[in-house]
N, C-alpha and C positions, 0 to 999 in steps of 0.2 A: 921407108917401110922395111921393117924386118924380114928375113928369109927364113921359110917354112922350112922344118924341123926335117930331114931326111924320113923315111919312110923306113921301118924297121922289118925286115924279112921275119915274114913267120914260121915256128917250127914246124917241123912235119909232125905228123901224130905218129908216123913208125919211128922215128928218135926218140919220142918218150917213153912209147911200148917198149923200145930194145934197153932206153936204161934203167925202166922199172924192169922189166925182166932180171936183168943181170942183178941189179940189189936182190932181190927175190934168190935167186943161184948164189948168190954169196952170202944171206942170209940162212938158207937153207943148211950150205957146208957150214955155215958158224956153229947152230944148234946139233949139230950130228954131231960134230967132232966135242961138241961138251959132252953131251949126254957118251958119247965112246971114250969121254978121259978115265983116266983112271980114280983121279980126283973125285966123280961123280958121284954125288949119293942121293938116294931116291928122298924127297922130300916130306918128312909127316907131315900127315892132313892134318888142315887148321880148326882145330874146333871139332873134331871127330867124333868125339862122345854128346855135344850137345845137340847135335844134329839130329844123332840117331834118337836121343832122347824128345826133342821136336817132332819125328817122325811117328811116334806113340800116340795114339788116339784113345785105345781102349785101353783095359787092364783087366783079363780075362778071370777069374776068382774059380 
């Protein structure tokens, strides 16, 4: 007869919570320090004009 598979220790759930946190805290500094590069430029909105034009219902005379 074959021998059963060890039994695998399970994670805690505050291990997971602390290393999604930290991604989150390093993800956080990622985007700040873009948008504070100097490089940074604010992005035109896509479609800007057909939007507004969308949003036109009436046309007052």
């Amino acid at each position: 007869m074959s021998k059963r598979p060890t039994p695998k220790k399970r994670r805690a759930k505050s291990t997971g919570n602390t290393q999604y946190s930290v991604y989150v805290q390093k993800q956080q500094k990622r985007l700040t320090d873009v948008q504070a590069s100097p490089y940074a430029v604010i992005a035109p909105p896509k479609n800007g004009e057909e939007k507004a034009l969308k949003g036109i219902t009436k046309i007052k005379a």
